[in-house]
TORLOVO-869130 format. One record per residue (C-alpha): residue number from 1; x, y, z; residue in three letters. Coordinates in steps of 0.05 Angstrom, whole numbers. Layout:
REM TORLOVO-869130
<r><num>NUM</num><c1>X</c1><c2>Y</c2><c3>Z</c3><residuo>ala</residuo></r>
...
***
This chain:
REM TORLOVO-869130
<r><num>1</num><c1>1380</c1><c2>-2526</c2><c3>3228</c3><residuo>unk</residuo></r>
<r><num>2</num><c1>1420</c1><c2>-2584</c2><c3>3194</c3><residuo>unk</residuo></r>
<r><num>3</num><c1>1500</c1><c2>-2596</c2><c3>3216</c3><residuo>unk</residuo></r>
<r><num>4</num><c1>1529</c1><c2>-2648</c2><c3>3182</c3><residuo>unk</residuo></r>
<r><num>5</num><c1>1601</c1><c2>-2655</c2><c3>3184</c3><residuo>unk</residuo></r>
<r><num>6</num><c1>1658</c1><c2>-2686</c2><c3>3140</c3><residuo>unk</residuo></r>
<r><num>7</num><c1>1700</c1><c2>-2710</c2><c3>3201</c3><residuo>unk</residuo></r>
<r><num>8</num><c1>1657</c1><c2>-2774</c2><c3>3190</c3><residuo>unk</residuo></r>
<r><num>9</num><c1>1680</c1><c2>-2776</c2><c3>3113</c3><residuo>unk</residuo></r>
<r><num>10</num><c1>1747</c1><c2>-2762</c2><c3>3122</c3><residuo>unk</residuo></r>
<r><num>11</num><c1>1770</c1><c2>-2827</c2><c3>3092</c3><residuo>unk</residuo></r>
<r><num>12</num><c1>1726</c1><c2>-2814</c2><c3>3033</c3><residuo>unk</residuo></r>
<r><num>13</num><c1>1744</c1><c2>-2758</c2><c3>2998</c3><residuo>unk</residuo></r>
<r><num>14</num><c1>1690</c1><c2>-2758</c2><c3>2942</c3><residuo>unk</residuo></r>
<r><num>15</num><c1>1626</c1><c2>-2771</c2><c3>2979</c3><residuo>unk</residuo></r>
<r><num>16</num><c1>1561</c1><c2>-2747</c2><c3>2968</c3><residuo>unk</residuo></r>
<r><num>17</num><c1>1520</c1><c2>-2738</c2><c3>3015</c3><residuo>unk</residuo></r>
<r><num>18</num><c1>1448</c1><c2>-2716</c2><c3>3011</c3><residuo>unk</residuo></r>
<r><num>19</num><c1>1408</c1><c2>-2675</c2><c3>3060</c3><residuo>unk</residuo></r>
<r><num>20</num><c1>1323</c1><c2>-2662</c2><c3>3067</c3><residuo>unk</residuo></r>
<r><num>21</num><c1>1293</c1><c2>-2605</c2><c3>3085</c3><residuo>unk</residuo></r>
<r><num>22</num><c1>1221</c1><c2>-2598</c2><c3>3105</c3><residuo>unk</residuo></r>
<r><num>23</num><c1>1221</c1><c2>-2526</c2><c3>3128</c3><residuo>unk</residuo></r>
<r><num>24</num><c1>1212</c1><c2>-2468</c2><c3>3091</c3><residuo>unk</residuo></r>
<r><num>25</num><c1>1262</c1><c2>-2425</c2><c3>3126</c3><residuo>unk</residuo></r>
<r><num>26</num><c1>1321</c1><c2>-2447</c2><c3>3159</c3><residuo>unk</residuo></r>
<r><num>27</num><c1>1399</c1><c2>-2458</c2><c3>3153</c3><residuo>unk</residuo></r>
<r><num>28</num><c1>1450</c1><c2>-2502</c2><c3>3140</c3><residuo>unk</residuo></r>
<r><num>29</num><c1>1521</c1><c2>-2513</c2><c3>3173</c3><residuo>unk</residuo></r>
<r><num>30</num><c1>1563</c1><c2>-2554</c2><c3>3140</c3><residuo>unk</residuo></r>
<r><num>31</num><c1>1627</c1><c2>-2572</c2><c3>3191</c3><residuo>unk</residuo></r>
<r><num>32</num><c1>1695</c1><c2>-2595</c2><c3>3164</c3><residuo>unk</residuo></r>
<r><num>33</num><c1>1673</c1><c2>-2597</c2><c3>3096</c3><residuo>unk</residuo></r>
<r><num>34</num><c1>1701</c1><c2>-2659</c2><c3>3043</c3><residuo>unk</residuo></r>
<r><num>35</num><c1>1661</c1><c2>-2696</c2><c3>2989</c3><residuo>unk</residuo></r>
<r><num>36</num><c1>1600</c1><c2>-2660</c2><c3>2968</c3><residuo>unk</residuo></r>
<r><num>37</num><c1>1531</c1><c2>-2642</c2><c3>2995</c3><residuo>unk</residuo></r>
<r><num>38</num><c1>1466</c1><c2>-2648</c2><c3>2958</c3><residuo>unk</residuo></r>
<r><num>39</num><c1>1411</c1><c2>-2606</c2><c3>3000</c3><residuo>unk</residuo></r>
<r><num>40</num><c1>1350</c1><c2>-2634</c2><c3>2970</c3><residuo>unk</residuo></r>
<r><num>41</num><c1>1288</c1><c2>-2575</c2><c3>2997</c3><residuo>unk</residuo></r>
<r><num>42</num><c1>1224</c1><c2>-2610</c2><c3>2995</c3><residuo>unk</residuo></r>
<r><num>43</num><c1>1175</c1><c2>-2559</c2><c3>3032</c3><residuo>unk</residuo></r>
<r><num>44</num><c1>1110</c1><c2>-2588</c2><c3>3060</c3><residuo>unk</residuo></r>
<r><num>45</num><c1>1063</c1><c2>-2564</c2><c3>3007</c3><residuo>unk</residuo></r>
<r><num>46</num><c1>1038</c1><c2>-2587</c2><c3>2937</c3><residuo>unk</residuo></r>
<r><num>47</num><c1>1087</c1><c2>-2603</c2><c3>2893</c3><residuo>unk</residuo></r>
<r><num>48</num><c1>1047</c1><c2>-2560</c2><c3>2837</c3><residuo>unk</residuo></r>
<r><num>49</num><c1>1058</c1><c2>-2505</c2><c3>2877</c3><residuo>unk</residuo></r>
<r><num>50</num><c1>1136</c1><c2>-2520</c2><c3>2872</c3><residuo>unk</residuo></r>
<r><num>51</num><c1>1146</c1><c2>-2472</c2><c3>2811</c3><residuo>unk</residuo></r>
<r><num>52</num><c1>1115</c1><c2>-2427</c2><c3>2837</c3><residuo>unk</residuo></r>
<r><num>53</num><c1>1170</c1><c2>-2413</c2><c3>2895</c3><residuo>unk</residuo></r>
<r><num>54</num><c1>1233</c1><c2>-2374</c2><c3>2897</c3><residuo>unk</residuo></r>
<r><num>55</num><c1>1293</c1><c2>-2406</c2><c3>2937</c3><residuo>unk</residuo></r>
<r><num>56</num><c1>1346</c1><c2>-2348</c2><c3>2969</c3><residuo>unk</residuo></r>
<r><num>57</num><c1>1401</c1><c2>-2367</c2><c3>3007</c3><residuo>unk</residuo></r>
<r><num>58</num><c1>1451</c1><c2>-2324</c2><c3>3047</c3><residuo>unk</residuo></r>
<r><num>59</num><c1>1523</c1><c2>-2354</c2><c3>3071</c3><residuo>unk</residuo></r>
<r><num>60</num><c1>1540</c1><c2>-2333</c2><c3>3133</c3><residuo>unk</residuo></r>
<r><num>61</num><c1>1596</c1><c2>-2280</c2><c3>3140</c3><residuo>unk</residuo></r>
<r><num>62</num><c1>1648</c1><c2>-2333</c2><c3>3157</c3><residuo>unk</residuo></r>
<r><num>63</num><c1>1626</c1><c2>-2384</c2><c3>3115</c3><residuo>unk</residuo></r>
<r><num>64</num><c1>1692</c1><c2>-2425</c2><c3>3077</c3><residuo>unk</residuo></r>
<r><num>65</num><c1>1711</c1><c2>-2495</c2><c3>3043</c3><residuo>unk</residuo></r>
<r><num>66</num><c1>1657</c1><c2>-2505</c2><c3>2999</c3><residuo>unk</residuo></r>
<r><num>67</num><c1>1639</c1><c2>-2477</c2><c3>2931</c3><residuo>unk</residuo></r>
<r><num>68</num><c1>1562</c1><c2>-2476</c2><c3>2923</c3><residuo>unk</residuo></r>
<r><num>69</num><c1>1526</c1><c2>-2496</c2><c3>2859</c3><residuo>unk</residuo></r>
<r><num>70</num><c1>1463</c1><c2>-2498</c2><c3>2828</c3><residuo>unk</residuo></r>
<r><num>71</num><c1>1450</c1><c2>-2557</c2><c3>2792</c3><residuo>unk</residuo></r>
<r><num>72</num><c1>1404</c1><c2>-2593</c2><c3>2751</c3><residuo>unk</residuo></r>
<r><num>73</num><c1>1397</c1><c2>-2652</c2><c3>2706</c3><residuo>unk</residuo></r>
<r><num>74</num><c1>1479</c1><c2>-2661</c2><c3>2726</c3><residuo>unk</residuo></r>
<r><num>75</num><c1>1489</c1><c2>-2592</c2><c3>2702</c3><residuo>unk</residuo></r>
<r><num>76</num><c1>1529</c1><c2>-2552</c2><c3>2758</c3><residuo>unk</residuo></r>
<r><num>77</num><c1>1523</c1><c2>-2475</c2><c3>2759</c3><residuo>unk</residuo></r>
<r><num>78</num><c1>1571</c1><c2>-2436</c2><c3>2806</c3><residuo>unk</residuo></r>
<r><num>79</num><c1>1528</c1><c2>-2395</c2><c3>2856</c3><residuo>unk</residuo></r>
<r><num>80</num><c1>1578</c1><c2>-2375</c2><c3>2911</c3><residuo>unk</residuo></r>
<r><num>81</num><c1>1655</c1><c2>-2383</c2><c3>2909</c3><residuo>unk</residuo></r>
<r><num>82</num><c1>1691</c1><c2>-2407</c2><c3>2961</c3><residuo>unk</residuo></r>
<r><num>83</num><c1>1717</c1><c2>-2354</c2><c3>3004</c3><residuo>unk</residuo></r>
<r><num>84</num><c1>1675</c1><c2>-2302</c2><c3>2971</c3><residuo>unk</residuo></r>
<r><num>85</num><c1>1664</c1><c2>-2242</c2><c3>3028</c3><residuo>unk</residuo></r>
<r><num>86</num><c1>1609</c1><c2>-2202</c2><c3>2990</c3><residuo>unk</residuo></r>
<r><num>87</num><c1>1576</c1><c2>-2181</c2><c3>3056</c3><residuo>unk</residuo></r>
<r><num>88</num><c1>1498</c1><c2>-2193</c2><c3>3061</c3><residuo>unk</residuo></r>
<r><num>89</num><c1>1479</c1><c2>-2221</c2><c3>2989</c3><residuo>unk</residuo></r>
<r><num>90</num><c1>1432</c1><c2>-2255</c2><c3>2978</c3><residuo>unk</residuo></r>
<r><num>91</num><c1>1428</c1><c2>-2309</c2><c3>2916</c3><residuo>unk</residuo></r>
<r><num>92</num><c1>1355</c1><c2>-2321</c2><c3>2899</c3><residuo>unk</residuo></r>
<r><num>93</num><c1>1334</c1><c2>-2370</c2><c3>2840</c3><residuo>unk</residuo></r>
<r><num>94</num><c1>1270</c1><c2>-2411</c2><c3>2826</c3><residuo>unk</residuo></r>
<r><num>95</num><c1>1258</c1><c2>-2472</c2><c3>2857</c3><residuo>unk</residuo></r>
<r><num>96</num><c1>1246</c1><c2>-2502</c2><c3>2779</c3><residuo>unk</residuo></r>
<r><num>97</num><c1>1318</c1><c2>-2480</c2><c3>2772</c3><residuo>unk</residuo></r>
<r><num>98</num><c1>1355</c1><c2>-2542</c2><c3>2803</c3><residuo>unk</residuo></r>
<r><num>99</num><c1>1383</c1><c2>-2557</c2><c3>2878</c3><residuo>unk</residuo></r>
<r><num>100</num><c1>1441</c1><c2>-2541</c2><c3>2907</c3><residuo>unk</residuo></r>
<r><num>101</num><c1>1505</c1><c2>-2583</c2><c3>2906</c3><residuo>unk</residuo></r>
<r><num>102</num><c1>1553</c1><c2>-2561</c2><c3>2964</c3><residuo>unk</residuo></r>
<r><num>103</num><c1>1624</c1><c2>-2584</c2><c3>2943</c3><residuo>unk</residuo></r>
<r><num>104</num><c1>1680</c1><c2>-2572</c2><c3>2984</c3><residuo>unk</residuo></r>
<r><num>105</num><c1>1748</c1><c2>-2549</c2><c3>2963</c3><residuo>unk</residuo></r>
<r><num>106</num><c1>1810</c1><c2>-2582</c2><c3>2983</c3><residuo>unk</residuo></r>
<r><num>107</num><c1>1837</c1><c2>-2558</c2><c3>3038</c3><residuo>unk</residuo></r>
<r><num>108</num><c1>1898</c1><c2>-2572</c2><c3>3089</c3><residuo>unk</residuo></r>
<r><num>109</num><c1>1864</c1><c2>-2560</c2><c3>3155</c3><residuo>unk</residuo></r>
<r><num>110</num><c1>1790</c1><c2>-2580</c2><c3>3146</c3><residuo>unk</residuo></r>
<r><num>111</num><c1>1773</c1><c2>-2571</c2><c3>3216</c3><residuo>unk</residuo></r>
<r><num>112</num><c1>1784</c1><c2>-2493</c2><c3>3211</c3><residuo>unk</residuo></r>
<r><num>113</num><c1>1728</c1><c2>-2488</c2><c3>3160</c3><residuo>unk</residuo></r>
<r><num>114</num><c1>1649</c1><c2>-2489</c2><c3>3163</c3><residuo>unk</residuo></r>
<r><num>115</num><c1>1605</c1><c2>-2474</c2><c3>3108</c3><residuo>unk</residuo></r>
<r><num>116</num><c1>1542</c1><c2>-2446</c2><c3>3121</c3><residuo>unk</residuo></r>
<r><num>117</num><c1>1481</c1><c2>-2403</c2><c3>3103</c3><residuo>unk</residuo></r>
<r><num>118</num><c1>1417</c1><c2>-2392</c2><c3>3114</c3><residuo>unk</residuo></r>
<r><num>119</num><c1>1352</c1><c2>-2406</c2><c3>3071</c3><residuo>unk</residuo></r>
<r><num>120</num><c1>1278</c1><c2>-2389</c2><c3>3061</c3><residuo>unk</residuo></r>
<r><num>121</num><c1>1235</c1><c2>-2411</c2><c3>3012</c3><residuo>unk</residuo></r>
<r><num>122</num><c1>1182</c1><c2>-2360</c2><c3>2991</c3><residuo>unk</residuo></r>
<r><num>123</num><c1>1118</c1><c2>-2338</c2><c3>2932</c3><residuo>unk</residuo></r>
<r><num>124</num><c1>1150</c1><c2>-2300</c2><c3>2869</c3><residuo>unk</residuo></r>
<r><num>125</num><c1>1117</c1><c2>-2253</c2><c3>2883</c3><residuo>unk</residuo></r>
<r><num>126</num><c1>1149</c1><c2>-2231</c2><c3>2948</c3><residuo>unk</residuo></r>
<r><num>127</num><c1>1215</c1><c2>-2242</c2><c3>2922</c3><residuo>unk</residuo></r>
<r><num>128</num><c1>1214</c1><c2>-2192</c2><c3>2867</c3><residuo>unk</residuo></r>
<r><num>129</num><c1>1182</c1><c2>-2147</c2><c3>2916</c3><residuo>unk</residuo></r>
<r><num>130</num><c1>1246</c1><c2>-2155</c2><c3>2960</c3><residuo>unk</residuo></r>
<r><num>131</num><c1>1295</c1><c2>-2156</c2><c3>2905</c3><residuo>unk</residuo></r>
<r><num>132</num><c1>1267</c1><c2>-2113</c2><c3>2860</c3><residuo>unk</residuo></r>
<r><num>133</num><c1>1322</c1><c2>-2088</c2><c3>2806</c3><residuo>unk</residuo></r>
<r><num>134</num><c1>1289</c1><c2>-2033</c2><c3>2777</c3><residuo>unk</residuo></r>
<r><num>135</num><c1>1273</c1><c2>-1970</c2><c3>2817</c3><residuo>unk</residuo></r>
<r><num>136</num><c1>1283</c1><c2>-2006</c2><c3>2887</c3><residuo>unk</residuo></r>
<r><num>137</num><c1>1268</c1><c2>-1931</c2><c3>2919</c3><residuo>unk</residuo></r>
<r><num>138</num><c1>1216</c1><c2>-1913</c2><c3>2879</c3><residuo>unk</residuo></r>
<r><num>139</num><c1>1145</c1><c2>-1883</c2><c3>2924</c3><residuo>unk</residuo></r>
<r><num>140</num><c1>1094</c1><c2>-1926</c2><c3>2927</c3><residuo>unk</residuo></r>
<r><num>141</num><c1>1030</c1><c2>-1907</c2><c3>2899</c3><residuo>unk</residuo></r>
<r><num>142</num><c1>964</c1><c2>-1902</c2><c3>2930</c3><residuo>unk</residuo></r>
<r><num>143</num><c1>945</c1><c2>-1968</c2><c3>2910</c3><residuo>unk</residuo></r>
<r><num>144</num><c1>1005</c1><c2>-1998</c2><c3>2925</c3><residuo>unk</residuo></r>
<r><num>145</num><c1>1014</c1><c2>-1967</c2><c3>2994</c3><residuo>unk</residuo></r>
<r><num>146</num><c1>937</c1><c2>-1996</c2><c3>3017</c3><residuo>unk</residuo></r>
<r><num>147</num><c1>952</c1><c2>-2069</c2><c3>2994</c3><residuo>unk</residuo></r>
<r><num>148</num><c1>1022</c1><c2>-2066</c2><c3>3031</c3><residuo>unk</residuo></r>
<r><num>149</num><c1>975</c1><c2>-2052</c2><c3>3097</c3><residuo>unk</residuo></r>
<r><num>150</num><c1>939</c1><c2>-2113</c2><c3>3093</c3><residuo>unk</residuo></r>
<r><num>151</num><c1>998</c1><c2>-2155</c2><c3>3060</c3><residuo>unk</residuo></r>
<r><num>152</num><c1>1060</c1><c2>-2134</c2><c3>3097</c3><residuo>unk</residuo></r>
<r><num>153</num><c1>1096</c1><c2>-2168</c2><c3>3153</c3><residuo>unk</residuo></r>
<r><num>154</num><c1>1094</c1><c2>-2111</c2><c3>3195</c3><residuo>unk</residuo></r>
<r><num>155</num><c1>1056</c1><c2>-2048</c2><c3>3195</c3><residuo>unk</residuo></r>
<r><num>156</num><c1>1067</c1><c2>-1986</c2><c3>3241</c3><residuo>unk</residuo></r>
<r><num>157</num><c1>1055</c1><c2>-1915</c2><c3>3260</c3><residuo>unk</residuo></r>
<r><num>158</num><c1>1131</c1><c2>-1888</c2><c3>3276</c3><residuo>unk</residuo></r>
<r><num>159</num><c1>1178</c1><c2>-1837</c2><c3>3268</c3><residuo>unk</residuo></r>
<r><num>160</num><c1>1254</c1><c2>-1835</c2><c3>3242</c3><residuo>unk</residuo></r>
<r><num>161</num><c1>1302</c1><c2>-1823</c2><c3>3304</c3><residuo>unk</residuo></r>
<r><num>162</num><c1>1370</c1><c2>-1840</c2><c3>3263</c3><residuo>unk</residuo></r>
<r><num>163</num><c1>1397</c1><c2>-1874</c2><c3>3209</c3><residuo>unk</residuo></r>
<r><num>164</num><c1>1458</c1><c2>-1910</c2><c3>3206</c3><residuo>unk</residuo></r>
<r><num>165</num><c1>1496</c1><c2>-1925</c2><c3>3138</c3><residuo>unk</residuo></r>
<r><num>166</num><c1>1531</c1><c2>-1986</c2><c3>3123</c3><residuo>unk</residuo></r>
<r><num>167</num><c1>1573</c1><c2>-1969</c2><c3>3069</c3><residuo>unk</residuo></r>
<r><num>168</num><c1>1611</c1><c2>-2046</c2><c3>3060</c3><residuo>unk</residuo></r>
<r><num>169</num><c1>1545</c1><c2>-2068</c2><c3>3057</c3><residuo>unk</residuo></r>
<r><num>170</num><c1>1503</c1><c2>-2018</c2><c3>3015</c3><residuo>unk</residuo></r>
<r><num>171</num><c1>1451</c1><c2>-2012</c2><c3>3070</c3><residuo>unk</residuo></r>
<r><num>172</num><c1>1420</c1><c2>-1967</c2><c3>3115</c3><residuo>unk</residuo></r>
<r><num>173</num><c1>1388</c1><c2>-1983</c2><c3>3181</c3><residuo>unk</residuo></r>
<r><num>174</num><c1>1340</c1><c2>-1937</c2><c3>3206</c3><residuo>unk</residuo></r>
<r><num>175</num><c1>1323</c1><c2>-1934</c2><c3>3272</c3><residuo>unk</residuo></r>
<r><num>176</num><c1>1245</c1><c2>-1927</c2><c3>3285</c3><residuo>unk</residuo></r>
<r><num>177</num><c1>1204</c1><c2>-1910</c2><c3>3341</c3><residuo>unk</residuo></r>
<r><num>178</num><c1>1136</c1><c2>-1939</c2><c3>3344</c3><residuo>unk</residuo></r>
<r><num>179</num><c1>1081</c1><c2>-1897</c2><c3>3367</c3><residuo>unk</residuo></r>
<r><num>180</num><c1>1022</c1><c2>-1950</c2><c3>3343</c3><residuo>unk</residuo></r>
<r><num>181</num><c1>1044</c1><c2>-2021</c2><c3>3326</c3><residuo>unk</residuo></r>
<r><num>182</num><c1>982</c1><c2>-2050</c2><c3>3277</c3><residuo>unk</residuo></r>
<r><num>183</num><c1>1012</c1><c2>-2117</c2><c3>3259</c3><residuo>unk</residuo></r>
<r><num>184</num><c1>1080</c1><c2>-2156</c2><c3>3261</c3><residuo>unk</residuo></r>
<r><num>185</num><c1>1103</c1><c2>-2225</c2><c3>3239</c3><residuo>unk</residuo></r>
<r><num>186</num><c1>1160</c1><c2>-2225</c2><c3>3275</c3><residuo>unk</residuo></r>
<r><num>187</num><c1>1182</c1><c2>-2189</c2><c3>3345</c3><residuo>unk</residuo></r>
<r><num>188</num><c1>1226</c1><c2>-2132</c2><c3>3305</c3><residuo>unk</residuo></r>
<r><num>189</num><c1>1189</c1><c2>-2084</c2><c3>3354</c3><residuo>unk</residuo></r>
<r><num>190</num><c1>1200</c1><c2>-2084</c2><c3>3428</c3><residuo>unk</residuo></r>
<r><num>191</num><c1>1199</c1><c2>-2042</c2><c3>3486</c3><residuo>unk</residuo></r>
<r><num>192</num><c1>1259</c1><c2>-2014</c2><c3>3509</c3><residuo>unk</residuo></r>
<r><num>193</num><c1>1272</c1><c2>-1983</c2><c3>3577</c3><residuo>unk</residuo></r>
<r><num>194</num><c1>1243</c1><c2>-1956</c2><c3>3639</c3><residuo>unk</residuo></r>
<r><num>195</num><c1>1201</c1><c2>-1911</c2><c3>3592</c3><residuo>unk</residuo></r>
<r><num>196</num><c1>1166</c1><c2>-1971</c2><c3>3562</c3><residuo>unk</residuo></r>
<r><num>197</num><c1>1175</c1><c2>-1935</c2><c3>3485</c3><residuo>unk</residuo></r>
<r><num>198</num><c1>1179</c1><c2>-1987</c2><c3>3423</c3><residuo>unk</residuo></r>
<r><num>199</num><c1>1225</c1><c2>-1988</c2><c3>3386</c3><residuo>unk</residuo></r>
<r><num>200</num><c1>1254</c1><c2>-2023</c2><c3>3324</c3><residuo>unk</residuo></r>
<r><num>201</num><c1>1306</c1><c2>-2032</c2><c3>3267</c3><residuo>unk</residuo></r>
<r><num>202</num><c1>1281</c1><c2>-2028</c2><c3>3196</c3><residuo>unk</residuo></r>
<r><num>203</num><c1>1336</c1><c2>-2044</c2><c3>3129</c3><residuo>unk</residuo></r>
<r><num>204</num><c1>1334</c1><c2>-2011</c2><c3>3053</c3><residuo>unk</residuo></r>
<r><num>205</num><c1>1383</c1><c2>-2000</c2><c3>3010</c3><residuo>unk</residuo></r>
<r><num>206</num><c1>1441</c1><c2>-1947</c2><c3>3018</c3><residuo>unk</residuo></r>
<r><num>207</num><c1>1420</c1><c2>-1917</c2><c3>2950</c3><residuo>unk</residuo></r>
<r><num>208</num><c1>1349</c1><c2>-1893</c2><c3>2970</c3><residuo>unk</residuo></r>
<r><num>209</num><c1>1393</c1><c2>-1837</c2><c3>3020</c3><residuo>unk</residuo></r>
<r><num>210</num><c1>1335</c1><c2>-1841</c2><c3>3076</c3><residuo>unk</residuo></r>
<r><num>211</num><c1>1350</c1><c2>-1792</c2><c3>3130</c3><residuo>unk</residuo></r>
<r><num>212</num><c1>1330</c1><c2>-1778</c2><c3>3201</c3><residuo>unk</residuo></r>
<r><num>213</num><c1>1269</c1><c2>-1727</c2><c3>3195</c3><residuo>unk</residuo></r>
<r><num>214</num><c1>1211</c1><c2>-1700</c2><c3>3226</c3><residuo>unk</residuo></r>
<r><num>215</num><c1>1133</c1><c2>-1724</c2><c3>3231</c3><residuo>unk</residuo></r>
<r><num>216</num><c1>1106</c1><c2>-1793</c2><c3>3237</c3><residuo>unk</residuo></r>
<r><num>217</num><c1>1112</c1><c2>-1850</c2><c3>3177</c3><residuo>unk</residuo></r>
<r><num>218</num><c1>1059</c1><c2>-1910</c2><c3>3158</c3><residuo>unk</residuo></r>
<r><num>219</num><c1>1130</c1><c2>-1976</c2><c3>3160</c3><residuo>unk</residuo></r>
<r><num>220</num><c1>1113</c1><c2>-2034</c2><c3>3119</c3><residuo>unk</residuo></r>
<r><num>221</num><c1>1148</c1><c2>-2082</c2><c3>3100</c3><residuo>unk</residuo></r>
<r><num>222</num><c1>1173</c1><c2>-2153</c2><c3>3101</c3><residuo>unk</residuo></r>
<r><num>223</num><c1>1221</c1><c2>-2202</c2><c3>3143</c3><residuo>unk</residuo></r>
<r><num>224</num><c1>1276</c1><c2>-2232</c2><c3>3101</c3><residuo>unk</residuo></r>
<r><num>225</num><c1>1331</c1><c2>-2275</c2><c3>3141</c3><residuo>unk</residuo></r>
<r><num>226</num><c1>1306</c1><c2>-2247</c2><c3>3211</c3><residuo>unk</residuo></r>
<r><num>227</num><c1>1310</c1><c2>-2172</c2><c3>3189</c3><residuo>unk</residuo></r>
<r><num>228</num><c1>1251</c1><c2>-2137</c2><c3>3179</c3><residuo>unk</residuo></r>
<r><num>229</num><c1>1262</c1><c2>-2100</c2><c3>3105</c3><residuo>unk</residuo></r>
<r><num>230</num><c1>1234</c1><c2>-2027</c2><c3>3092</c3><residuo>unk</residuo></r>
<r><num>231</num><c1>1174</c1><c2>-2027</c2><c3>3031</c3><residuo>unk</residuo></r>
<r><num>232</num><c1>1123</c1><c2>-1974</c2><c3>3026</c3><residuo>unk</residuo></r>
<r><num>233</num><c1>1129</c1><c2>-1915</c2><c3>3078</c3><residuo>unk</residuo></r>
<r><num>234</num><c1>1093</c1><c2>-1860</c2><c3>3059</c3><residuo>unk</residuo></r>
<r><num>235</num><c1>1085</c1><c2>-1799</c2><c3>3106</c3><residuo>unk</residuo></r>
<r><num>236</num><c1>1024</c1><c2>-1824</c2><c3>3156</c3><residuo>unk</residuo></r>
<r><num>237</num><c1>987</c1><c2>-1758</c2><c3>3145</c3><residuo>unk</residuo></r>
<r><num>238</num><c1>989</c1><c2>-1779</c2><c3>3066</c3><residuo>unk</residuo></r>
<r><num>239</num><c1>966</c1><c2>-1851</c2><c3>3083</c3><residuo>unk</residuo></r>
<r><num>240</num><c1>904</c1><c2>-1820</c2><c3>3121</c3><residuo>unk</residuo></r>
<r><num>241</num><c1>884</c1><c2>-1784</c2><c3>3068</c3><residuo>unk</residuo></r>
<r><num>242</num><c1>893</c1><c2>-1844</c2><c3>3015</c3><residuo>unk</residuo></r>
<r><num>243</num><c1>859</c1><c2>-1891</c2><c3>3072</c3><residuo>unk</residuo></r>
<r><num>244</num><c1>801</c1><c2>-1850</c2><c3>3080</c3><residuo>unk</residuo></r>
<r><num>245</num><c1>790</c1><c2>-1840</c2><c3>3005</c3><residuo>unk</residuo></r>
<r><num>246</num><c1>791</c1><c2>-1912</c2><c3>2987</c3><residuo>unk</residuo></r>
<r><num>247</num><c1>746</c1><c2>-1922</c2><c3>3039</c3><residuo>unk</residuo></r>
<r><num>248</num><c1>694</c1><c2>-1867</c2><c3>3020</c3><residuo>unk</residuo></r>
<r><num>249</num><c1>692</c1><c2>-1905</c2><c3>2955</c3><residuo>unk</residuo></r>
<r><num>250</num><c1>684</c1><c2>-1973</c2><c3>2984</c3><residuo>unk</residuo></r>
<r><num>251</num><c1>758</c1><c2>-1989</c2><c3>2945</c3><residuo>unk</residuo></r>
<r><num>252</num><c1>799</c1><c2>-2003</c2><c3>3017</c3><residuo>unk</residuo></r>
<r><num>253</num><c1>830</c1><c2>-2074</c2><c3>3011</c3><residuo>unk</residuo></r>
<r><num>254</num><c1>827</c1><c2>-2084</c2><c3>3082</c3><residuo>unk</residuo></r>
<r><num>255</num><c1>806</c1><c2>-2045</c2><c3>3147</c3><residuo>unk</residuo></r>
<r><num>256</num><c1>868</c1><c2>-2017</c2><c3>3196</c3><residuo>unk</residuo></r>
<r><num>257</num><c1>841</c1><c2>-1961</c2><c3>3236</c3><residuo>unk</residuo></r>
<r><num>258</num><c1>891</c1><c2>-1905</c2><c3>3220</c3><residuo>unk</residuo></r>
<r><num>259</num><c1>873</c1><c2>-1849</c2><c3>3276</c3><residuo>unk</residuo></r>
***
């Protein structure tokens, strides 16, 4: 977490300052905004791994007085507008794209405003998998479904007790409970109550219409900002099947156990 503020710039209008982050996830709150920001990310890996990296960052819901660009070479590109409300997006780019230049707009009360968002820094790879533009609710195949066991941030046997829809947002959250918790990154799953039952909150998108049914699901998935995000979830009684045939055939990525 980095909180610089502009109270200390006050007198000077146009500064830049520049800020270094080591971490791959993380935020930024930017109080009383004036002059500009330069957030410079420089994770602890190799730097030939840097193009290989996607950056996404999310502004908090009550995020104001700065515009955000991308920039690079001096070239600014507008990323988020200053007292834009689109609840929950997420702007991803490649970390070969540029940094970001935080500007803040003029304002006559700067001590009402913080700019903010948070970051992570993450493979290609799993970005497209978590923005993925075409066919987002598309089933997994077989294939698919076996390397999102032994890839996913969190894996488990559970069933569908209710799903509520957030229409500002375009999402649903479905409300899981766990009956057999094989892996997760992040505690997403706890128990709850005198009953000691786990339970869980999982996202997707409001267009792929899940509902609250019966029988028992295989949830994988991935965290993205602290919320665990829905991939494949096929029926668990189709995941045995596909389990057990990949493993007659000596084709099973990984071993799970799925009795």
């Amino acid at each position: 977490l980095s909180s610089p503020s502009g109270l200390t710039h006050e007198s000077h209008k146009k500064d830049v300052e520049q800020v270094y982050l080591r971490c791959s996830e993380g935020s930024i709150e930017w109080m009383y905004p004036t002059g500009a920001l330069i957030v410079n990310l420089r994770p602890n890996t190799s730097p030939a791994s840097y193009k290989r990296l996607t950056v996404c960052i999310k502004p908090f819901k009550d995020s104001a007085g700065a515009n955000i660009y991308l920039e690079k070479t001096g070239e600014l590109k507008l990323l988020v507008r200053d007292g834009d409300r689109s609840p929950s997006k997420v702007y991803c780019f490649g970390y070969d794209q540029g940094g970001l230049f935080i500007e803040a707009t003029p304002q006559q009360d700067i001590s009402r405003k913080i700019t903010g968002f948070q970051y992570e820094l993450m493979s290609k790879g799993i970005a497209s998998d978590l923005h993925t533009v075409s066919a987002p609710c598309r089933p997994c195949s077989d294939t698919e479904v076996l390397l999102a066991v032994c890839t996913s941030d969190f894996v488990i046997r559970g069933s569908i007790q209710d799903v509520t829809n957030e229409s500002e947002e375009q999402e649903s959250i479905i409300h899981v409970g766990v009956n057999k918790l094989y892996r997760q990154k992040s505690k997403v799953f706890q128990l709850t109550g005198e009953s000691g039952n786990w339970r869980g909150q999982i996202k997707t998108l409001l267009e792929c219409g899940v509902k609250p049914g019966d029988g028992d699901f295989l949830f994988t998935g991935r965290m993205h900002f602290g919320e665990a995000r829905l991939g494949c979830a096929p029926r668990f009684k189709d995941f045995q099947r596909m389990y057990r045939e990949a493993k007659d055939k000596g084709l099973n990525p990984c071993e799970i156990g799925p009795d």
